[in-house]
C-alpha positions in Angstrom: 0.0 0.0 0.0 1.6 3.1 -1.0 0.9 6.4 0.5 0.9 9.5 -2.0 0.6 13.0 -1.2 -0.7 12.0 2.2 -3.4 9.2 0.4 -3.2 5.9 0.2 -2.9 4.3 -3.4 -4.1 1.2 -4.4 -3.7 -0.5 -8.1 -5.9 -3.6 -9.1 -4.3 -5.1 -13.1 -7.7 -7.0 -14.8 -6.0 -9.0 -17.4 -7.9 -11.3 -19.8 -7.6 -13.0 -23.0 -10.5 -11.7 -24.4 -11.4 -8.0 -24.2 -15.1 -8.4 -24.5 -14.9 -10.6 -21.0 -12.9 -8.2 -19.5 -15.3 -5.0 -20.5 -18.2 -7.7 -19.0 -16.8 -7.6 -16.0 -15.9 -4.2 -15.6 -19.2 -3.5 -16.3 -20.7 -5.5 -13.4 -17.7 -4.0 -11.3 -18.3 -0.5 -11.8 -22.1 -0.6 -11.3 -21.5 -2.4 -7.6 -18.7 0.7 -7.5 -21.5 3.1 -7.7 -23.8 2.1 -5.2 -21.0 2.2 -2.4 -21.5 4.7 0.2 -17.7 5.4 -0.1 -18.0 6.1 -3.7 -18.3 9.5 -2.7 -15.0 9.8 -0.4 -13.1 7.7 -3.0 -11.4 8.6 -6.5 -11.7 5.8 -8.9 -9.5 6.3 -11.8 -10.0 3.3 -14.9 -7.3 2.9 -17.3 -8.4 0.5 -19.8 -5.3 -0.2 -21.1 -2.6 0.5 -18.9 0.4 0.7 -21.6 3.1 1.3 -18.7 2.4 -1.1 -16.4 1.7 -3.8 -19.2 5.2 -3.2 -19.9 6.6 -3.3 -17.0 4.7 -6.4 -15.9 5.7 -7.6 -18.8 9.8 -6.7 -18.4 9.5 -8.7 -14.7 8.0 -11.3 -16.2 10.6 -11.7 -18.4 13.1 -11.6 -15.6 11.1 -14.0 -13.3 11.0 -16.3 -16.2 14.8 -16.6 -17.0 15.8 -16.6 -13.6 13.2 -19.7 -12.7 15.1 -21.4 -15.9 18.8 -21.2 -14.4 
């Protein structure tokens, strides 16, 4: 849990092999979001495709991967 500016951060990564399954579920998702009573104390920010940290997923991935070969 990092603490930014004096607020907690959180990061949730959806990933999916099919896009249409993942836009399903982010549909269900975000209308149980929206009848939250902290909804209104809590910024929600949606990136739909994170290009960053797919790449840097991806990069330790890589690095996991060779190093669970040696």
């Amino acid at each position: 849990m990092a603490k930014l500016v004096g607020l907690y951060r959180y990061q949730l990564l959806l990933l999916s092999a099919k896009r249409q399954g993942l836009h399903k579920l982010l549909d269900i998702l975000l209308s149980q979001i929206e009848k939250l009573k902290l909804t209104k104390k809590v910024r929600w920010l949606l990136d739909v495709n994170p290009v960053d940290l797919y790449r840097d997923l991806c990069s330790a991935y890589a690095v996991l991967r060779s190093y669970l070969q040696t």
